[in-house]
C-alpha positions as CSV (number, residue, x, y, z in Angstrom):
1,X,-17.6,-2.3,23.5
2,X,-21.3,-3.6,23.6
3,X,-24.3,-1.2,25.0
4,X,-25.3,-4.4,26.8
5,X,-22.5,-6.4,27.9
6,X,-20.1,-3.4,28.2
7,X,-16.1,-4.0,27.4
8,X,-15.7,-7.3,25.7
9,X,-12.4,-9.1,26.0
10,X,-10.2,-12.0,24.9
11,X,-8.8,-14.0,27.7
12,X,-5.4,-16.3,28.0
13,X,-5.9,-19.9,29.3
14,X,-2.5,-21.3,29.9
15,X,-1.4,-18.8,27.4
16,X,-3.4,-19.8,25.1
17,X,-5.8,-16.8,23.7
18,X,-9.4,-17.7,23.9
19,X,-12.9,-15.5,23.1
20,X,-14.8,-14.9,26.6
21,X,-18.6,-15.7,26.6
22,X,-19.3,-11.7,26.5
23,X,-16.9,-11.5,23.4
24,X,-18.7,-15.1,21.8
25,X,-22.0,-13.2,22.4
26,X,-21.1,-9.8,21.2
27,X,-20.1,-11.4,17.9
28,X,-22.9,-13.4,17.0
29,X,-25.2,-10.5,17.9
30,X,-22.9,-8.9,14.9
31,X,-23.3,-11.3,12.6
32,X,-26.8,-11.5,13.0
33,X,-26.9,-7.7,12.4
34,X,-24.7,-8.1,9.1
35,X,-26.9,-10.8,8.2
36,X,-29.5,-8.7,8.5
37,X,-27.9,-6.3,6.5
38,X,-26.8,-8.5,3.4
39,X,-30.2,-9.7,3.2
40,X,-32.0,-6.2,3.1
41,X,-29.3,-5.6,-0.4
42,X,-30.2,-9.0,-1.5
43,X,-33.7,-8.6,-1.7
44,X,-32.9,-5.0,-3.3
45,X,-31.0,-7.1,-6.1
46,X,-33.6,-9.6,-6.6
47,X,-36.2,-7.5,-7.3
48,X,-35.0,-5.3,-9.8
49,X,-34.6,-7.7,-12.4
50,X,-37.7,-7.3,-15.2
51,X,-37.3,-10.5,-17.1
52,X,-34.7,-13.0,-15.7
53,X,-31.7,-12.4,-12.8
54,X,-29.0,-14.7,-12.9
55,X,-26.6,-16.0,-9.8
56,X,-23.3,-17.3,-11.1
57,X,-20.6,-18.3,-8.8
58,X,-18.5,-21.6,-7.9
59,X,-19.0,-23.7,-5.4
60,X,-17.8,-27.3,-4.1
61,X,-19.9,-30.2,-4.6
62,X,-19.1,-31.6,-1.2
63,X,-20.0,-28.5,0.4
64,X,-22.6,-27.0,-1.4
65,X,-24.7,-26.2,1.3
66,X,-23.1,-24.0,4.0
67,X,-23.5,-24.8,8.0
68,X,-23.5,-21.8,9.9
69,X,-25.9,-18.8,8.0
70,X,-23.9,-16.2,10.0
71,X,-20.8,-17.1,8.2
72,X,-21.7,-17.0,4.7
73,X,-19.6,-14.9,2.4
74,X,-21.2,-14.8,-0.9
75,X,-25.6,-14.4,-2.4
76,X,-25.0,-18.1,-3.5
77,X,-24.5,-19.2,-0.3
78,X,-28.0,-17.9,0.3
79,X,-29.8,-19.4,-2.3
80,X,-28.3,-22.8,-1.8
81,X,-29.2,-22.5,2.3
82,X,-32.8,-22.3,1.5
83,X,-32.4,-26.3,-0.4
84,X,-33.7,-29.1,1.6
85,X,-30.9,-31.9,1.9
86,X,-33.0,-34.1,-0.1
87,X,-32.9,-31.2,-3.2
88,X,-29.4,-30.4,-2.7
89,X,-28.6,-34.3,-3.2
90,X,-31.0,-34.1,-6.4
91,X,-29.1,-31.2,-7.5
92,X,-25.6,-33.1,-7.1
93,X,-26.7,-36.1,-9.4
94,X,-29.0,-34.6,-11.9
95,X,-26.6,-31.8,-11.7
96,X,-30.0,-29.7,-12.4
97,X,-32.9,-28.6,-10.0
98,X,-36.4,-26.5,-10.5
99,X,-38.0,-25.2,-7.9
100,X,-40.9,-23.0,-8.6
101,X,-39.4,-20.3,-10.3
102,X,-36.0,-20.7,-9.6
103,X,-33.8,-23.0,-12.0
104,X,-30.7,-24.3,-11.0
105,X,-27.8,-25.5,-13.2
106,X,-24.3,-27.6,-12.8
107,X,-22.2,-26.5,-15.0
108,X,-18.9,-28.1,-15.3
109,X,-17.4,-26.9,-18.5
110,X,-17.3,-23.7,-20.5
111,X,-17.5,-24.0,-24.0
112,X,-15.1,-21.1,-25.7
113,X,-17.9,-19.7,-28.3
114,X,-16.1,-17.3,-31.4
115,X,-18.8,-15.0,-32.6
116,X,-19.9,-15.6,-36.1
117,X,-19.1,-12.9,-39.2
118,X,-21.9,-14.7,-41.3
119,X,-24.0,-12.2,-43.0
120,X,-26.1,-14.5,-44.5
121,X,-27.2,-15.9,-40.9
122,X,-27.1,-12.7,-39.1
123,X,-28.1,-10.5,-41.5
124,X,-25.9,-7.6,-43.3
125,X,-24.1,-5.0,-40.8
126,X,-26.0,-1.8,-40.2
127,X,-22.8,1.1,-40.3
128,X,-25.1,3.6,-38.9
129,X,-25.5,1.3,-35.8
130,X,-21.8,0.6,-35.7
131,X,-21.1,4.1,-36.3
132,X,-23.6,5.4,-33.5
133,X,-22.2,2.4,-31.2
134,X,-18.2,4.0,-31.7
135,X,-19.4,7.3,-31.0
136,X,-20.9,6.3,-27.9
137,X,-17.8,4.3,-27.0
138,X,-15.2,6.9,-28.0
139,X,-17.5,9.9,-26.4
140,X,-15.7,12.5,-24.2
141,X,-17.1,15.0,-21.7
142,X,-18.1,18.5,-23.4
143,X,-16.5,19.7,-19.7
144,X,-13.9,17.2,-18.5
145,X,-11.4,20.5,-18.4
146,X,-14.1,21.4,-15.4
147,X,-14.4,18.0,-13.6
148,X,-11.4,18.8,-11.2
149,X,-12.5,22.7,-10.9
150,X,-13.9,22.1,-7.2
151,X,-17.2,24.6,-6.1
152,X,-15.2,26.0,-3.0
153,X,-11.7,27.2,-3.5
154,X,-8.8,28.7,-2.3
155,X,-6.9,31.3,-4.0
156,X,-3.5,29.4,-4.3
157,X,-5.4,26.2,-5.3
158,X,-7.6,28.3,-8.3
159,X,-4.6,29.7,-9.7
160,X,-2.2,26.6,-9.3
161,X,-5.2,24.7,-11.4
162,X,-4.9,27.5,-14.4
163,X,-1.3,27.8,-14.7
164,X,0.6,28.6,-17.8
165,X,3.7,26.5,-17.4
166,X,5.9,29.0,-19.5
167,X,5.3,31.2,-16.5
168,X,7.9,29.0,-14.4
169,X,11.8,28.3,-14.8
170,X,13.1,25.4,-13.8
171,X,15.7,26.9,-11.2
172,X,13.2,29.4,-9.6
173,X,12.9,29.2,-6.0
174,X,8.9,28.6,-7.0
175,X,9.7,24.9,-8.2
176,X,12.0,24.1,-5.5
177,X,10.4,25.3,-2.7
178,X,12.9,26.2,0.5
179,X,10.8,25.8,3.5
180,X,13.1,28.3,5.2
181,X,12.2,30.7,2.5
182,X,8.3,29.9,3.4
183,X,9.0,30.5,6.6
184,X,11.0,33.7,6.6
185,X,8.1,34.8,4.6
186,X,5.4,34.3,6.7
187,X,7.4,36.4,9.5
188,X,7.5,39.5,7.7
189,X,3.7,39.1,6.6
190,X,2.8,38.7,10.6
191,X,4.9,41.7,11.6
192,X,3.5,43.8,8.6
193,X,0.4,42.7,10.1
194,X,0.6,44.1,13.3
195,X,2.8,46.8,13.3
196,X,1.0,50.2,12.8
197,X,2.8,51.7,10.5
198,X,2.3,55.4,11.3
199,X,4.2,54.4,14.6
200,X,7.2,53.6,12.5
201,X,9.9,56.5,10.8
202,X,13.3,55.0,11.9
203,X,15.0,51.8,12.8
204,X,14.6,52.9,16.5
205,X,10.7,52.9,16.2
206,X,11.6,49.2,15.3
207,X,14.0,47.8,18.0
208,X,11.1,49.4,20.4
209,X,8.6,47.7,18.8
210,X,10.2,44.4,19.1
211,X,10.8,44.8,22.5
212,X,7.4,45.6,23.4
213,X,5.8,43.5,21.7
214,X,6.1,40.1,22.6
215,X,4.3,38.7,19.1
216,X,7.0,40.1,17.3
217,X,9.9,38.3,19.4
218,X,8.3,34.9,18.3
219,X,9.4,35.8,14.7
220,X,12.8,38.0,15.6
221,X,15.0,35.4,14.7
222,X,13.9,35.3,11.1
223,X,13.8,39.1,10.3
224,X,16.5,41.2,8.9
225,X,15.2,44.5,10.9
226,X,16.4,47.2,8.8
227,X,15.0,45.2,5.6
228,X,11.8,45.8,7.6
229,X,11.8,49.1,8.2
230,X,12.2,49.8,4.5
231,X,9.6,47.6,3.2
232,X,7.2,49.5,6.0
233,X,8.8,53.1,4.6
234,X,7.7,52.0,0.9
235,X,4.4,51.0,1.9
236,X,4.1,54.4,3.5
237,X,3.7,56.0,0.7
238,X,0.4,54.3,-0.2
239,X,-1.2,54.8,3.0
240,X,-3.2,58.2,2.1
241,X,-6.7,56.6,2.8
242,X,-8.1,54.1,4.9
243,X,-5.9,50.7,4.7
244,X,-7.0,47.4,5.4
245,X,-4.4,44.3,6.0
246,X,-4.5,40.6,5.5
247,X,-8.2,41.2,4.7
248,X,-9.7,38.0,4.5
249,X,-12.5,37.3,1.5
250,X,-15.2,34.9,0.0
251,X,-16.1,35.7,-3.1
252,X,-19.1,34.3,-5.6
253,X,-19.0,34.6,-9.1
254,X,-18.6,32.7,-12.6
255,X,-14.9,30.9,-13.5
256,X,-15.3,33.1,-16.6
257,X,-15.8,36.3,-14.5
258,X,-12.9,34.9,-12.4
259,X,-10.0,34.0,-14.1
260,X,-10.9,34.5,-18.0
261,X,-11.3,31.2,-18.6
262,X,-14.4,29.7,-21.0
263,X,-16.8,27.9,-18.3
264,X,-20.0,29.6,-17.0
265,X,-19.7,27.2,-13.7
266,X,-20.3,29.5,-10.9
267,X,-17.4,28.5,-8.1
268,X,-16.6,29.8,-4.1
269,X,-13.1,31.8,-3.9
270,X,-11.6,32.4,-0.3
271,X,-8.4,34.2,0.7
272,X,-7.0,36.7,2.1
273,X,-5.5,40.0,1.0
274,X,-2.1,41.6,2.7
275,X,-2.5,44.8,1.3
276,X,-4.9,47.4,0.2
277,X,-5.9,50.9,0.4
278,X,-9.2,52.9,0.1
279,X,-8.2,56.5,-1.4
280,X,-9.8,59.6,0.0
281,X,-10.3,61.0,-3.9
282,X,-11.9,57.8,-4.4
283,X,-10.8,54.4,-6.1
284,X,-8.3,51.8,-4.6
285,X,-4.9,50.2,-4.7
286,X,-3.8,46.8,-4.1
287,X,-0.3,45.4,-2.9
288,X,0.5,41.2,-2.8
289,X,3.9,40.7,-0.6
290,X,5.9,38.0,-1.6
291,X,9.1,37.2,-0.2
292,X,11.0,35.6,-3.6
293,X,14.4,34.8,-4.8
294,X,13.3,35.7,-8.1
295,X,14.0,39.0,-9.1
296,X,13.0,39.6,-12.6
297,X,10.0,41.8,-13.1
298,X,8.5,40.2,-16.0
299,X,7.9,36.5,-14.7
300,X,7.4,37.3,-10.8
301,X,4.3,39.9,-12.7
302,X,3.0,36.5,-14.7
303,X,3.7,34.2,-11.7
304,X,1.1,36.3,-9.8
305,X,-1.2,38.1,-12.3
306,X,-3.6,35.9,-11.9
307,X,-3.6,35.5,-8.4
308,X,-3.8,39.3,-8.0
309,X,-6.9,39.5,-10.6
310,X,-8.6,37.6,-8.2
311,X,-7.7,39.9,-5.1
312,X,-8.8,42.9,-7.5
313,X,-12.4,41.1,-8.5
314,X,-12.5,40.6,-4.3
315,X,-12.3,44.3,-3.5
316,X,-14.4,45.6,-6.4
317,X,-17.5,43.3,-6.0
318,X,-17.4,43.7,-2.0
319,X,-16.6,47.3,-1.6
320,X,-18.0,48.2,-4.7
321,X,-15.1,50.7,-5.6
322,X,-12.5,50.2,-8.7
323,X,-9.1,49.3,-8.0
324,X,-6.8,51.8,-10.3
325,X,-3.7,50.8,-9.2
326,X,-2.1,47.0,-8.6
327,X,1.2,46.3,-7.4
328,X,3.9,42.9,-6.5
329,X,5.9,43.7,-3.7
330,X,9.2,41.8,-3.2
331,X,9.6,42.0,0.4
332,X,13.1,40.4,0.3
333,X,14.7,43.1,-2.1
334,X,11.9,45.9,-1.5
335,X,10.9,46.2,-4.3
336,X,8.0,47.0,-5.7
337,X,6.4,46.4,-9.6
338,X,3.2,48.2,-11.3
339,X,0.9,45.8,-12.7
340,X,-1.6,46.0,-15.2
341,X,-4.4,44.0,-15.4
């Protein structure tokens, strides 16, 4: 597509594949605009040398001098198109050439040079040189740790980034993840999204739900009802306050601040919260659903602590009020865990 010329195609002569004129034309305007291009960096290059610059490439001596400027492929090319015939032939048989400033040089062998150990020529080794020279080679970033610690970040990609690898067992459902289990799990965060829960006090308040609401019968097929109904009874009994759901969060502040660890690097945290609670005597609680195989306290607590420091930093700094009470929620066993942080 040219703006000029419009759609530029091949054609077929006898089956045989040939440019058209339009498509001829459409390249050389290209190549002319690339030429343009290469020459702009060229002269960028050229000029930045203080002393001396130096062009070394190959080339073959019975075609030294390209035809067509359009097509050349390398800065030697370049240099060489600017020589007259005449100088080019010079070149060839004195196998040098001056030309103002410029000097150009043949060379047809390379002589393998070993570097001398001669003190006496050279002169005695400094060690504080070499010393300063190794330390220079061998230096490491003060904060390579930090170089892969991006500025904007997701919750699951923060935490994944600091995690203690005792935390996980080798058979946990965490390493091997089931798709299905992702799945299933995101069902019962969607319905515990939209069902109000004060509407709910028996498994018949459920099957009325799901047939009213036509959300919910996208995700029927993957939800074990009365499970349901009992994780929405459990949560229940936290809802004395105003409760916010799958509150979604930005939040500003130093890794330190964040997640305990030693960098003053200021970073971006987004995610979003399933479950908390503003109490009417004041302070908050916080609740993280998961939907796990894993059913020991201790590592589902250490799998998640961190993730769940983050969600309590997110409440206190934008609501300005102190979460007192943290809990893990396994939604497939409903059961719940206290967690300190």
């Amino acid at each position: 597509m040219d703006e000029n010329l419009g759609i530029v195609t091949k054609f077929y002569n006898e089956d045989k594949e040939e440019l058209s004129v339009k498509m001829l034309a459409t390249n050389l305007k290209n190549a002319k605009k690339n030429f343009a291009e290469e020459m702009m960096i060229f002269y960028v290059a050229l000029t930045r040398a203080k002393n001396r610059l130096y062009i070394i490439g190959e080339r073959n001596r019975e075609n030294i001098k390209p035809i067509n400027v359009y097509k050349i492929d390398s800065y030697l090319d370049y240099v060489f198109n600017l020589l007259s015939d005449d100088e080019i032939e010079k070149f060839l048989s004195d196998e040098t050439l001056e030309k103002g400033d410029v000097k150009f040089n043949y060379i047809t062998e390379v002589e393998n040079l070993e570097i001398s150990k001669n003190e006496e020529k050279y002169g005695k080794i400094d060690e504080k040189i070499v010393k300063n020279i190794k330390n220079y080679l061998n230096y490491e970033y003060l904060y390579k740790n930090e170089e892969n610690i991006s500025f904007k970040n997701s919750v699951t990609k923060l935490t994944k980034q600091f995690e203690d690898d005792n935390v996980f067992l080798p058979n946990s459902e965490y390493v091997n993840t089931n798709s299905n289990l992702v799945e299933i799990g995101n069902a019962y965060h969607f319905a515990l999204k939209i069902i109000n829960f004060n509407e709910v006090n028996s498994m018949e308040d459920i099957l009325l739900l799901f047939k009213e609401n036509a959300s919910l019968l996208s995700v029927e097929n993957l939800i074990d009802k009365k499970l349901l109904l009992e994780n929405i009874l459990t949560l229940k009994k936290f809802c004395k306050g105003k409760v916010f759901k799958e509150q979604e969060f930005v939040l500003k502040d130093s890794i330190l601040n964040l997640i305990e660890k030693n960098f003053d690097d200021e970073i971006m945290v987004q995610g979003i919260i399933d479950f908390f609670v503003i109490k009417e005597d004041g302070g908050a609680i916080l609740i993280d659903y998961k939907y796990s195989k894993e059913r020991r306290e201790e590592i589902l607590i250490n799998r998640y602590k961190l993730q769940l420091k983050l969600y309590k930093n997110a409440i206190e700094n934008g609501l300005n009020v102190i979460v007192d009470e943290i809990y893990l929620m396994n939604l497939r066993y409903n059961e719940i865990y206290n967690v300190k942080i």
